[in-house]
C-alpha positions in Angstrom: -39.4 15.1 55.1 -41.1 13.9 58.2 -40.4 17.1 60.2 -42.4 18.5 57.0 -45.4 15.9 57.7 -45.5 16.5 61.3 -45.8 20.4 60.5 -48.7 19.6 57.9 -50.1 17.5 60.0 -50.4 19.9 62.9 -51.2 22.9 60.5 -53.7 21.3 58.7 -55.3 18.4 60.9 -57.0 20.5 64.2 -57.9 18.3 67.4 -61.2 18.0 68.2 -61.1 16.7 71.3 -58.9 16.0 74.3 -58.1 12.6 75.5 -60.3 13.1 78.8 -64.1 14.1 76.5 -64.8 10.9 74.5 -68.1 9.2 75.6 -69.9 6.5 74.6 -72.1 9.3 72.8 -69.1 10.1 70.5 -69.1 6.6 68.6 -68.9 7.2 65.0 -67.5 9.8 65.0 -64.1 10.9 63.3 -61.8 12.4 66.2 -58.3 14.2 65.7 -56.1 13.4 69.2 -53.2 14.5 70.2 -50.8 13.7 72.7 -48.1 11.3 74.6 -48.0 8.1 74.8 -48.6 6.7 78.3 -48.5 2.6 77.4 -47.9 0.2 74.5 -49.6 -3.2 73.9 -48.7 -5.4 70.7 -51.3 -7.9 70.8 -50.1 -9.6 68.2 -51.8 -7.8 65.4 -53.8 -4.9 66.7 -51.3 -2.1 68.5 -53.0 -0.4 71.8 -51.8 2.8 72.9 -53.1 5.0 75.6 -52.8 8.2 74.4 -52.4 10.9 77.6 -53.0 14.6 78.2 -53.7 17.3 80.7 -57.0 16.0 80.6 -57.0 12.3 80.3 -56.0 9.0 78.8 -58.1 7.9 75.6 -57.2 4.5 74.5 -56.5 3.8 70.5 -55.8 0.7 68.7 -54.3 0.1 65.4 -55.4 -2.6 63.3 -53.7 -3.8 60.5 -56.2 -2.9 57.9 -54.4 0.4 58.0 -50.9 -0.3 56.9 -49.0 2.4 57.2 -50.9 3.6 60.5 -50.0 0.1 62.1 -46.4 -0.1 60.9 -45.7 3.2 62.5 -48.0 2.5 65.6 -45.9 -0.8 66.4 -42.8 1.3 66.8 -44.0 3.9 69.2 -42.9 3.9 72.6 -43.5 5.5 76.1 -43.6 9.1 75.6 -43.5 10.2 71.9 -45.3 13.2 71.5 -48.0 12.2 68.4 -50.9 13.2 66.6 -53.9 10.5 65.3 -56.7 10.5 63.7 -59.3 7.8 63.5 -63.1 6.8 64.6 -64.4 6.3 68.2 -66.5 2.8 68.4 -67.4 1.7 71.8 -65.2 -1.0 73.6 -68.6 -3.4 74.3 -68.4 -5.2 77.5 -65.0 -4.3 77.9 -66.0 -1.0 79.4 -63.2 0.2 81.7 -64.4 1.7 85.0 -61.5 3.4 85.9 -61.2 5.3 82.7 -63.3 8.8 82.1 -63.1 7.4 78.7 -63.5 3.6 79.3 -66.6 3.4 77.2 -64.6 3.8 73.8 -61.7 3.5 72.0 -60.5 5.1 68.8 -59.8 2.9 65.9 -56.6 4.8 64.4 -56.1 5.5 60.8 -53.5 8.1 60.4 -50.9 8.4 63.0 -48.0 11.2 63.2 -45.0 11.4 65.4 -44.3 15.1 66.3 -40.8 13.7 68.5 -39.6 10.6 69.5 -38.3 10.2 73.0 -35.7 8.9 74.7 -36.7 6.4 77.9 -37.4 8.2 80.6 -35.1 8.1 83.8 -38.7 6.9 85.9 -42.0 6.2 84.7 -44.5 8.6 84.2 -47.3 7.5 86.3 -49.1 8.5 89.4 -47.3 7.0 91.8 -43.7 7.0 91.6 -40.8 5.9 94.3 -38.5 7.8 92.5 -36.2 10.5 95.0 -37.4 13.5 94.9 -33.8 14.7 93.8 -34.5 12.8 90.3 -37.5 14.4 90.1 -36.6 18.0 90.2 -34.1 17.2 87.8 -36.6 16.0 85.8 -39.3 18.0 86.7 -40.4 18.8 83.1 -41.0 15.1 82.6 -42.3 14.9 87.0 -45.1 17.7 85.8 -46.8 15.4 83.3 -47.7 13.2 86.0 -51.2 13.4 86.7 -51.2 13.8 91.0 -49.1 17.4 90.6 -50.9 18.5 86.7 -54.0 18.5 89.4 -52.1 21.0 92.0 -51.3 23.2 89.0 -55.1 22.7 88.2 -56.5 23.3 91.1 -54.3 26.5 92.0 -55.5 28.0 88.8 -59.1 27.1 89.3 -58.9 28.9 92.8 -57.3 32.2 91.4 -59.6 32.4 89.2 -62.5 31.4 91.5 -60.5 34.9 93.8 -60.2 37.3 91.5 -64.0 36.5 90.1 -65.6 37.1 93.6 -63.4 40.2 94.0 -64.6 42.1 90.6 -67.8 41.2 91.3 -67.4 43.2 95.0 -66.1 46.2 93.4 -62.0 45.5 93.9 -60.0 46.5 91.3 -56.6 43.8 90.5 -53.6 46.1 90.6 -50.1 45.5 90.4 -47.4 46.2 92.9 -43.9 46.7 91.8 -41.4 44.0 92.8 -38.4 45.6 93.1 -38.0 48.5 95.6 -35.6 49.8 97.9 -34.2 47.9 101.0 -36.3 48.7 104.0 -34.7 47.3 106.7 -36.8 45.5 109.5 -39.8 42.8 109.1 -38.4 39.9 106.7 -35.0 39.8 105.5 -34.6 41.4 101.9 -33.5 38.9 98.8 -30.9 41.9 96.8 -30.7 42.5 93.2 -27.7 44.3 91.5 -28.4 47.3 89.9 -26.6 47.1 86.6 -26.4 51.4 85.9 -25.5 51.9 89.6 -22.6 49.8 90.1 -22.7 49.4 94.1 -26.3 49.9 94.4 -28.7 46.7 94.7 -33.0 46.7 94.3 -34.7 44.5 97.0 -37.1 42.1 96.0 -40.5 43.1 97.5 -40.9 41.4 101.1 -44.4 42.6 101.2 -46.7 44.8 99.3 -47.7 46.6 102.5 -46.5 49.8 101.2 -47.6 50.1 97.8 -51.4 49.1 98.4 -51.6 51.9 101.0 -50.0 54.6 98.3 -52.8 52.7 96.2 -55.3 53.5 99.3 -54.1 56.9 99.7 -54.9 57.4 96.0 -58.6 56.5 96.1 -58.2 52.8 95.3 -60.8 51.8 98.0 -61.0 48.4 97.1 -57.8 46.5 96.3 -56.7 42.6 95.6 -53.4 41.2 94.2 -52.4 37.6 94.0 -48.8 38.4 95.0 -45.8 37.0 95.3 -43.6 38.1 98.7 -39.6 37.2 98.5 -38.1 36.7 101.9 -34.5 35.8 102.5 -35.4 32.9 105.0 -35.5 29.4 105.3 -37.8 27.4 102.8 -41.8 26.9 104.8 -44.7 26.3 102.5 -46.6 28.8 104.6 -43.7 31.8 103.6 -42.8 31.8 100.0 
């Protein structure tokens, strides 16, 4: 069955690259890609895709040499989640600049489609004027757009850039807990039911305050945590 293929496939055919690596250093060599398809050409025999990840777009083209790779190729469309594998050869004088990956393509051989997908309610490109309401219904499908994959990115790159300089100053990383009990004063508590005390609520940490100085008090000199605070107050970038 094809659900069968697509699980050899992805069991026994490992990437080897993402679609943001390829250079013009790579041609000749046999690559495994996976990924979604960001745009379809039919140039009237050869099939150009540009095949998208977390780290880039790589572009691949199916020629009709290979048959069955072409017939499936000319029915893909924007955002099936696939699998290919074929040979990098350079693009020529038809570098393009505004690619990492503009110096090649990859000439496909073997394609596989993992899921097909329904058209998206907006395209999934950079820029967008879709309402932001759309979007955060959507936001599985808003994430995959490049401009807020880069936030996530860059979030995580700075965490980890934290918590690096603090181990190498002596902190230790502990945890805090995030439920406690109401303490009244200071930010409003968010409340949490207590399902064996019927009556009884948790409150959702407003602050860590508390536990790092127990943690203080216990010899834990040096402290960090990247925490999160819930306050029962208006939404501000600056609070949650």
């Amino acid at each position: 069955s094809k659900s069968d293929m697509a699980s050899k496939f992805i069991s026994e055919v490992k990437r080897t690259h993402n679609n943001g690596e390829l250079k013009a250093a790579d041609v000749g060599k046999e690559v495994v890609l996976f990924g979604w398809v960001q745009y379809r050409r039919d140039h009237g025999g050869a099939v150009f895709i540009d095949l998208r990840d977390r780290f880039g777009l790589t572009q691949v083209v199916f020629e009709p040499d290979f048959k069955e790779a072409h017939e499936i190729a000319s029915s893909l469309r924007s955002e099936w989640c696939i699998g290919i594998r074929g040979k990098v050869a350079s693009r020529g004088k038809n570098v393009n600049p505004d690619m990492a990956t503009g110096e090649i393509e990859v000439r496909g051989h073997e394609v596989q489609v993992f899921n097909k997908s329904e058209t998206p309610p907006f395209l999934i490109e950079d820029k967008v004027d879709t309402a932001e309401e759309k979007r955060l219904a959507y936001r599985f499908l808003d994430l995959r757009r490049a401009p807020l994959q880069h936030t996530l990115i860059t979030r995580s790159k700075m965490n980890a850039h934290t918590r690096s300089y603090f181990v190498d100053h002596g902190f230790l990383e502990l945890e805090t807990p995030f439920m406690g009990k109401y303490t009244p004063g200071g930010a409003r508590n968010f409340l949490v039911p207590s399902r064996l005390n019927p009556g009884k609520f948790y409150a959702l940490a407003e602050s860590p305050q508390l536990f790092k100085q127990l943690y203080m008090v216990s010899g834990f000199d040096r402290y960090f945590q990247i925490v999160k605070c819930f306050r029962d107050e208006d939404l501000r970038v600056d609070r949650q």
